[in-house]
Each structure stands twice: as C-alpha cells, then as structure tokens.
C-alpha positions as CSV (number, residue, x, y, z in Angstrom):
1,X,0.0,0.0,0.0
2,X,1.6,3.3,-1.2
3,X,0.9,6.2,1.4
4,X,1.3,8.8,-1.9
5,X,-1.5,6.9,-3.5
6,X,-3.8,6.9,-0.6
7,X,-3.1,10.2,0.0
8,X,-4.3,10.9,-3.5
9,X,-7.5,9.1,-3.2
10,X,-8.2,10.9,-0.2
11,X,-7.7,14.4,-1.6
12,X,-10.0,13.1,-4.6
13,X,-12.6,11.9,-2.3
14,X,-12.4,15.5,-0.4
15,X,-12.9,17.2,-3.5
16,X,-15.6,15.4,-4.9
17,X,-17.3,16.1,-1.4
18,X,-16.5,20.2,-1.4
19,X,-17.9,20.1,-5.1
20,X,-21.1,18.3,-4.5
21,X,-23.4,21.0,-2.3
22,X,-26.0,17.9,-1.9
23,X,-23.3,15.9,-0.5
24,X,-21.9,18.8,1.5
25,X,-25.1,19.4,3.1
26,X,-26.2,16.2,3.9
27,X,-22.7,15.3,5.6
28,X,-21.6,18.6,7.7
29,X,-24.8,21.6,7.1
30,X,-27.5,18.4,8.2
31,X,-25.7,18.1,11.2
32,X,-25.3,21.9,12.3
33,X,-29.2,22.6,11.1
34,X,-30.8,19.8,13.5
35,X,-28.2,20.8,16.0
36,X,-29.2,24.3,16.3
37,X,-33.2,23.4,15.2
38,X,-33.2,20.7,18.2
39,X,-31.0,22.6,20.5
40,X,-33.3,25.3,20.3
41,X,-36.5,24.1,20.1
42,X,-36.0,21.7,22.4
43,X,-33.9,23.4,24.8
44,X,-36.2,24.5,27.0
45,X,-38.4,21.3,27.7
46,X,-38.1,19.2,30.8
47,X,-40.6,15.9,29.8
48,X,-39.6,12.3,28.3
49,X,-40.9,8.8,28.2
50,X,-39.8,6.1,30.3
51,X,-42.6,3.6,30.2
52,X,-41.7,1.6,33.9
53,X,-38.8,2.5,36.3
54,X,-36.3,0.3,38.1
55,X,-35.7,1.2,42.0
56,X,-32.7,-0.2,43.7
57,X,-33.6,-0.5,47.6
58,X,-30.7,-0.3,50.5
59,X,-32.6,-1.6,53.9
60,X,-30.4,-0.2,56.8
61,X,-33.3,-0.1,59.2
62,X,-32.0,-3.4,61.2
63,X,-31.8,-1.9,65.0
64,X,-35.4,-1.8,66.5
65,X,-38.0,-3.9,66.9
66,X,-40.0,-1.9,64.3
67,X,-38.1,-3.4,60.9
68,X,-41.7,-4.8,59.8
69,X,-42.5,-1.1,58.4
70,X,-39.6,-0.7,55.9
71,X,-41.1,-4.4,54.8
72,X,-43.9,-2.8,54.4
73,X,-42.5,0.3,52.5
74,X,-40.9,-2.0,50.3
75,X,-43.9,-4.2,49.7
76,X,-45.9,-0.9,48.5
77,X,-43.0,0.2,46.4
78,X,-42.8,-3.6,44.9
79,X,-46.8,-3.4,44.2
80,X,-47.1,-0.3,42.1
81,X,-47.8,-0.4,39.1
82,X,-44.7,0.4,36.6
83,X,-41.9,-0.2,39.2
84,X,-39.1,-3.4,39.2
85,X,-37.2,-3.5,42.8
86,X,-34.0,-4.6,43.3
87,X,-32.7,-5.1,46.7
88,X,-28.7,-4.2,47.6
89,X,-26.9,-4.7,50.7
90,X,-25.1,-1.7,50.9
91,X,-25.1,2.0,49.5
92,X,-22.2,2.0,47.7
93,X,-23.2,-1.4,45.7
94,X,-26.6,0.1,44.9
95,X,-24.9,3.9,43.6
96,X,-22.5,1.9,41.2
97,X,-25.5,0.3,39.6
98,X,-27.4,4.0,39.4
99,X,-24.3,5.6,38.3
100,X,-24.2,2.6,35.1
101,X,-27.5,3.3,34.2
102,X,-29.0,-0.4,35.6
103,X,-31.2,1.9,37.9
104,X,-33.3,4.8,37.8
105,X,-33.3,4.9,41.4
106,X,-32.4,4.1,44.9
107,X,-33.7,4.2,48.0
108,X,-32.3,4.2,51.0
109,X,-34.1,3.3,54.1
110,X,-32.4,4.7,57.4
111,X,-31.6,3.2,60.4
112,X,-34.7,4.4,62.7
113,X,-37.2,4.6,60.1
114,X,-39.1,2.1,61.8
115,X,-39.2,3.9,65.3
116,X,-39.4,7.3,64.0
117,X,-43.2,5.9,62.4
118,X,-43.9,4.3,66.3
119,X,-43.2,7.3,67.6
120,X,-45.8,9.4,65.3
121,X,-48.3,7.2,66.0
122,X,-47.4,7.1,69.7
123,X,-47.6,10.5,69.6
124,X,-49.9,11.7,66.7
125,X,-50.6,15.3,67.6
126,X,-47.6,15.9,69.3
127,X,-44.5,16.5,66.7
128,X,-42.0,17.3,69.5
129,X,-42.3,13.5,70.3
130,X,-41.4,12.4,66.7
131,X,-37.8,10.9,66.2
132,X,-37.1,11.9,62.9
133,X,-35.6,10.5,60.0
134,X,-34.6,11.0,56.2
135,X,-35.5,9.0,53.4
136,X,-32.6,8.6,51.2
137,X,-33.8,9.2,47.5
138,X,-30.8,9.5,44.6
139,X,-32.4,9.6,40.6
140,X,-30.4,8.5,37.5
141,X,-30.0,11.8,35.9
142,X,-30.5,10.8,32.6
143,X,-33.7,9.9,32.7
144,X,-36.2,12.8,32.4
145,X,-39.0,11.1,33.2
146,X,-37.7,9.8,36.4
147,X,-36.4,13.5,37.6
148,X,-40.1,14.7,38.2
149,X,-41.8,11.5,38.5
150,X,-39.7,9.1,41.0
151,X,-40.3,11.7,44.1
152,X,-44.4,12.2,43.9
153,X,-44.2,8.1,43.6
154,X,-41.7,7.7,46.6
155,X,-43.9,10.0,48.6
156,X,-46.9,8.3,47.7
157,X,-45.6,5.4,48.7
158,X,-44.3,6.8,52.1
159,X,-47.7,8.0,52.7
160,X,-49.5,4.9,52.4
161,X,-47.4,2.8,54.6
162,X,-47.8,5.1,57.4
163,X,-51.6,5.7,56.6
164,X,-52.6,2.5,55.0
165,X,-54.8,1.8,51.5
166,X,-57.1,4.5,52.1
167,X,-54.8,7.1,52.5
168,X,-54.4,9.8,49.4
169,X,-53.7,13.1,51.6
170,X,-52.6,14.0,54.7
171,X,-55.4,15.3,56.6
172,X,-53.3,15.3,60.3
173,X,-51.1,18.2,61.5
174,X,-48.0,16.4,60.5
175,X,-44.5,17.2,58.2
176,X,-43.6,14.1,56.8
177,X,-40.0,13.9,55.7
178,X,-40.0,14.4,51.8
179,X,-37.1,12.7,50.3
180,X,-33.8,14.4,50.3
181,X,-30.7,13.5,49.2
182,X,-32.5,13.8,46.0
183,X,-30.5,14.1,42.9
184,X,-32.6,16.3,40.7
185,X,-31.9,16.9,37.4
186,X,-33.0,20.4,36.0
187,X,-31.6,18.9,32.4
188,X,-33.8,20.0,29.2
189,X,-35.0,17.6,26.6
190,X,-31.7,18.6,24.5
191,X,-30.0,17.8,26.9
192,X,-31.0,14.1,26.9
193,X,-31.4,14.0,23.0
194,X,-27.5,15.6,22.6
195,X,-26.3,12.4,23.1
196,X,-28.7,10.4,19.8
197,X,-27.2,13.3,17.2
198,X,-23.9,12.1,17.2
199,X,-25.1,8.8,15.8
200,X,-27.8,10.5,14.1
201,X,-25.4,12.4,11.6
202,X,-22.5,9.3,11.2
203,X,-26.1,6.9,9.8
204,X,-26.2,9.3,6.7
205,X,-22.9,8.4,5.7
206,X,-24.6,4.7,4.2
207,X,-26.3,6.8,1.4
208,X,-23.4,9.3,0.6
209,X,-21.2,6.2,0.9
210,X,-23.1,4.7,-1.6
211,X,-24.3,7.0,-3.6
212,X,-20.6,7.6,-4.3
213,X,-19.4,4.3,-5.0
214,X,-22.2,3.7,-7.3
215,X,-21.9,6.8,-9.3
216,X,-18.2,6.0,-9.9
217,X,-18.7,2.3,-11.1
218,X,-21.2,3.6,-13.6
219,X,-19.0,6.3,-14.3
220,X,-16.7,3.8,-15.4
221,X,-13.8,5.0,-12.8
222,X,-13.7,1.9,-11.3
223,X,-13.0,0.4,-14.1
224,X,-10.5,2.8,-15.3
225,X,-8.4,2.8,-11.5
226,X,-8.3,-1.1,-12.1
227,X,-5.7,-0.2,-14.8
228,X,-3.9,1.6,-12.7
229,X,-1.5,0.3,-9.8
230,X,-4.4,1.4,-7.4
231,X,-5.2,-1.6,-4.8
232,X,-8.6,-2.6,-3.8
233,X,-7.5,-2.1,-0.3
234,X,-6.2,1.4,-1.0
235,X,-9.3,2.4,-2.4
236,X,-11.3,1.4,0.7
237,X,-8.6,2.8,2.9
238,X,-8.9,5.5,1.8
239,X,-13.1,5.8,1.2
240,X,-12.8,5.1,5.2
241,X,-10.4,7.5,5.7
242,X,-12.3,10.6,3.9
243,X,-15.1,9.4,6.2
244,X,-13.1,9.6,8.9
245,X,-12.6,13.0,8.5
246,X,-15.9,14.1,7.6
247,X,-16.9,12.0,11.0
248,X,-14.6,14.1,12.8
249,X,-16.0,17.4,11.5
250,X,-19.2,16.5,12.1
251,X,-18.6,15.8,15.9
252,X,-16.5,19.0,16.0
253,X,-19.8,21.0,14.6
254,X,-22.1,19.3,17.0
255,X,-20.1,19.9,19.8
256,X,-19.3,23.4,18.8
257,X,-22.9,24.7,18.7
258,X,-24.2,22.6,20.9
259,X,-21.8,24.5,23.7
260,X,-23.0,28.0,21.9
261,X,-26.6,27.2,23.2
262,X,-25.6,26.1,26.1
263,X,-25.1,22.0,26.3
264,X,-23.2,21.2,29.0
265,X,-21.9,17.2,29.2
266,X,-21.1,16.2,32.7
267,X,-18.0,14.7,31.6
268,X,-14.3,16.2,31.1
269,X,-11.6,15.9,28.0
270,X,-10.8,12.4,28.1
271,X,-15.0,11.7,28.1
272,X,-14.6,14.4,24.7
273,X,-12.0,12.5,23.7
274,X,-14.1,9.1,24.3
275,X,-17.1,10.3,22.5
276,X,-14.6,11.1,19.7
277,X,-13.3,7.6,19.3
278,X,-17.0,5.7,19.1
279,X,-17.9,8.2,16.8
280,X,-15.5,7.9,14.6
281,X,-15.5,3.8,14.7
282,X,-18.9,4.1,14.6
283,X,-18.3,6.2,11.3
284,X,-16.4,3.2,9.9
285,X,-19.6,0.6,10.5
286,X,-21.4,3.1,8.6
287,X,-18.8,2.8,5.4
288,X,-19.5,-0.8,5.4
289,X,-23.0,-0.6,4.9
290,X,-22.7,1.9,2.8
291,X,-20.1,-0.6,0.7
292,X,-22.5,-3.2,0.9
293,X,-25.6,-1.0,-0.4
294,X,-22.9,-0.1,-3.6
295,X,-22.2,-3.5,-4.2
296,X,-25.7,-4.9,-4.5
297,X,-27.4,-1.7,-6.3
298,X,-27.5,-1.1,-9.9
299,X,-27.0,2.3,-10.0
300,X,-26.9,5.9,-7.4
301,X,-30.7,6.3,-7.2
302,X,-31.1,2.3,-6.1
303,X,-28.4,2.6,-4.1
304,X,-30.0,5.9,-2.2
305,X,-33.6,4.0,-1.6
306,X,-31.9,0.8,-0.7
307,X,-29.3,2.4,2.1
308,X,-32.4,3.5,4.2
309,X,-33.1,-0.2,5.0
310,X,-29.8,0.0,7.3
311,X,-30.4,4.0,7.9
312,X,-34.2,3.8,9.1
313,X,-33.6,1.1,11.9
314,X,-30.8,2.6,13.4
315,X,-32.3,6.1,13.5
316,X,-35.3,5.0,15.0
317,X,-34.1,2.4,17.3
318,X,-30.4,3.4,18.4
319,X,-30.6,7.8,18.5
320,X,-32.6,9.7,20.8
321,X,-35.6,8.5,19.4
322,X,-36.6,6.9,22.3
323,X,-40.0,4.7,21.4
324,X,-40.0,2.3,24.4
325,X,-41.1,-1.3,24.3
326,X,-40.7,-3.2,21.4
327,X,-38.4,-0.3,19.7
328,X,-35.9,-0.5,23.0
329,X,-35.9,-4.4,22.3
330,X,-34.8,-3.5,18.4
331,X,-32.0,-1.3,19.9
332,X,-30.4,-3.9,21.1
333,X,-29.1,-5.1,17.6
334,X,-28.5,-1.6,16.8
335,X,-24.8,-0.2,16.7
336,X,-25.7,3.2,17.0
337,X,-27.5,2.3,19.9
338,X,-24.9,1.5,21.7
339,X,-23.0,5.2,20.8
340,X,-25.8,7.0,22.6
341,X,-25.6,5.0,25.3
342,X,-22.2,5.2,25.9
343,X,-22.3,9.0,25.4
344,X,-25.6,9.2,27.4
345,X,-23.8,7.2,30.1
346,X,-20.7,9.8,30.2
347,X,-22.8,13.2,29.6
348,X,-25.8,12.7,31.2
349,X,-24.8,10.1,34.2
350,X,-21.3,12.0,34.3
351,X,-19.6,8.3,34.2
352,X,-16.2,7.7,34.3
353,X,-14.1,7.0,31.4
354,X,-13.0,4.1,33.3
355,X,-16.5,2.6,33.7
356,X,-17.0,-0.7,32.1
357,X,-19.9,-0.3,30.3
358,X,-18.8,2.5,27.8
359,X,-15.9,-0.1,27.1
360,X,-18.5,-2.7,26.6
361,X,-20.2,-0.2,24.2
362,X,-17.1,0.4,22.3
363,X,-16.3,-3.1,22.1
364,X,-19.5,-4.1,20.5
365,X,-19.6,-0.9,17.6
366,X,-16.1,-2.0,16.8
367,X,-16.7,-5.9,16.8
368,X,-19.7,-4.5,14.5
369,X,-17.4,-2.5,12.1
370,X,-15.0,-5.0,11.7
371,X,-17.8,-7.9,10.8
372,X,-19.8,-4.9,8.2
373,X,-16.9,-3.1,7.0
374,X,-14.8,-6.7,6.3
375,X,-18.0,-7.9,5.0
376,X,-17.9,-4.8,2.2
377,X,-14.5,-5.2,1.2
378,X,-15.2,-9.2,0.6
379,X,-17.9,-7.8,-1.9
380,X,-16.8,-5.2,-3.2
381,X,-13.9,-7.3,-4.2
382,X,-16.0,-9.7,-5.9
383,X,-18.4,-7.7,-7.7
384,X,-17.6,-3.9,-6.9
385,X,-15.5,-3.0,-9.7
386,X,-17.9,-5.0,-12.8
C-alpha cells in the first residue's frame, strides 16, 4: 500500500465532497441545522418517556423492633404499578448500579425509620415527640421522566405505609420527611437527545457512501483505477479515511454549537475524547454498509432507496428516538444504539471513562465494524469493480 496513492485518493474523495453541495449538506450543514433546530427548540423542555422505572432499595433499618415497616414500605413500592425492585446490601453497591445506568433509582431506608413511624403514632398530635428521619432518595439523571416522577411516587408510597390503603392526603397536622438527598436533574430535553445526534449524523454516511461508490462504477472510474496500480485495499482505505474526516467534522460542529446554546456534558476531555473515538469507529460501521448498499445496487438512485433499510432502523431504534417497548428491544441489535448509550452514560450520568460499560459499548460498535466493513470489502472485491 503506497501512502502517496492513498493520500491521492483521499484528496480526490475530499474534493468530490467540497464540489457536491447535496453531498456537502447532507454530511456537515444536516448536522449543524438539526443541532441548532433541536438545541433550540427543544432546549427548553423538561418531559420524556420512560414507560416503567427500576428502583434499587438499601434496607439499613436493622436496629429496632419496628423493621416490619420498611417491609412494608418496600412491599408498596414492589406493588405499584410500573416499578421493578431490586434489593442491595449496601449504598455503595446500589450507587454503582445507578451511576451505570442499571437503575433509575435508589432508595435508601435509614436506620430508625421504623421507630421514628412508632413514635408518630405514639404520639400523633404531638410533633415534638417524633424521632425523625430522612429518606434517602438519589435519581439516574439521565432519565427525564424519572427526575419529576420518581419523588411524587416515593412519597406516595411513604404516605400509604404510614396511613394505609385509604390514604391519598394528609389530613393530620404532620411534616412528613419528603425525600432528600435527591439528585434532581434540572436537564432540558436537548439535553438528553444531545447524546442520539452524534449517531444520528455518522447513519447518513450509508447513502453518501453509496451513492458515491455507485456513481463511480457507472462512471466507469472503477474500471479505469483497475488499470492503474491502485489496490482494492487502497481504495477502501482511503473511502474510510475521507469518512473519517468528515466523522470528525461533524462531531466538531455538533459539539461546537451545541456548547453556543448552552449543552453542558457532565464529563471532562478524556469523556470528549471518548465520545470522539466511538464516533469515529462508529463512522467506519457506517462505510461498510454503505459498501455493501454499492455492491448490490444497480445504480446511485437504487443505491440511495436501498441504504435507508440499514439507515431507518438505526435512527429509529439506536438515537434519541426513544420509542420504548418493542423499539428499545430493536436497539439492542443496533450499533448506533450502543453510541448513545455510551455518550448518554458519560454526559448525562457523568460516568467515568473508566467505567466498564462504555468499554463494553465500544467493544460491541467495533466488533460490529470489523464484521460490516470486512464484510464490504469481501464484496466489493467480488463484484464492486464490474
């Protein structure tokens, strides 16, 4: 492979790219439009749509003879309708497992929360006899359902363990402890969707991908470069590399305006840095299909209908298109699902870059390159270049 060759394909590639105004829109002014377009519009919204939530529970009330009321606390919180419980041993067990996005929340029931109950209704008109305590309530920040929603549902709950079935308000003279310790997020609905765009803008490199390929084979460049000492592999080197580029622009824009309107990712450089690198492999997954759309299409407008069947499913099920259900099920197979939720899990969580789910993320998007982007070479050196 001869690095002046390459070189030459990828100034050829870039070219073509900067003289193309379809292809220069969809690949760097699509990205800055829905940035600004969903920054602002969206900036200033605090709603979601998490359809059940999954609370993590830390029983520390152990020392009285009044334990039977955090059973029934937890029995309440088990029985209502949309939550999952999950029961840890100790706090710090129970944060890792918010912190890595396996929880929405967690509880934590104090020592004394059993007696401090006793002692209301020992003493029910008389607050100077309560021994009170704090409820323990932290919220997975990413979630904006779960910011406004988890609290009401924790209180509710605290309310009818004290007051039994019947009990919808509190009638009695009486300041029950609200839960503190409460992680709040004040995050807008960019804010969460941030995150999706990245992978949003790579998808769209299928069709220009392509489009590309396909316009040169019936061109008849292909043809004419297999004449030439130009390698197969140098001409997907450097289609991959171009893209490469044009990936790192395009996270450069989207982190550039997003910061103008005021996004700000709970992580630091090396989470930038991060978010960087899956992009850009990411990118690389998306050359692949794109390969693979050339390769089996008979010409540019073929080829632009057919890359939508890879484009559709991961926009829908892997961005910050978040349908729920079924559609979270389909994420699953979804590459670009697993970039948001690395990026979600560093800017919205505020993750380490040493947590091991972001790794596993990373690991799967590049096991998925290598598999898509080997299987394009395979075809393209079969069939690409007739």
């Amino acid at each position: 492979m001869k690095i002046r060759r390459l070189l030459a394909l990828v100034k050829k590639d870039m070219k073509m790219t900067t003289r193309e105004p379809a292809l220069l829109f969809l690949l760097l002014l699509f990205p800055l439009m829905i940035t600004i377009v969903f920054g602002v519009a969206f900036g200033g919204i605090n709603s979601g749509g998490d359809t059940h939530f999954e609370f993590g529970v830390v029983n520390l009330d152990n020392s009285t003879d009044s334990t039977e009321w955090s059973d029934y606390f937890i029995g309440n919180l088990t029985e209502m309708n949309g939550t999952v419980v999950f029961h840890y041993q100790d706090n710090e067990t129970g944060q890792n497992d918010l912190l890595n996005g396996h929880l929405d929340a967690l509880i934590v029931i104090p020592d004394g929360f059993g007696a401090s109950i006793d002692s209301y209704w020992n003493s029910p008109l008389n607050s100077t006899e309560w021994a009170n305590t704090t409820l323990g309530l932290y919220l997975d920040s990413s979630s904006m359902v779960g910011s406004s929603a988890i609290p009401p549902m924790v209180q509710q709950n605290l309310l009818k363990t004290i007051y039994g079935e019947t009990a919808t308000t509190l009638e009695l003279p009486i300041e029950i402890s609200s839960p503190s310790m409460v992680k709040v997020s004040n995050m807008t609905m960019w804010d969460y969707m941030a995150p999706g765009i990245f992978a949003f803008s790579a998808i769209f490199m299928i069709m220009t991908v392509s489009q590309s390929m396909t316009t040169e084979r019936d061109e008849g460049l292909l043809r004419r470069m297999a004449t030439t000492p130009v390698s197969s592999s140098e001409f997907i080197v450097s289609k991959a590399l171009s893209h490469v580029i044009i990936a790192i622009l395009q996270v450069t824009i989207i982190f550039a305006v997003s910061f103008l309107i005021g996004y700000s990712p709970a992580t630091g450089i090396d989470g930038l840095l991060f978010a960087f690198l899956i992009v850009i492999i990411f990118a690389l997954a998306c050359v692949g299909f794109g390969l693979i759309t050339a390769v089996i299409s008979k010409s540019a407008e073929v080829a632009t209908g057919l890359s939508f069947v890879f484009i559709m499913p991961m926009m829908f099920f892997g961005t910050f298109m978040n349908l729920g259900g079924v559609g979270e099920t389909l994420g699953t197979f979804m590459p670009s699902n697993y970039v948001t939720h690395a990026l979600r899990t560093l800017f919205l969580r505020g993750a380490p870059v040493t947590s091991i789910l972001i790794w596993i993320d990373l690991l799967v998007v590049a096991v998925v390159t290598v598999v898509v982007l080997g299987m394009g070479i395979l075809l393209f050196e079969k069939r690409g270049r007739k």
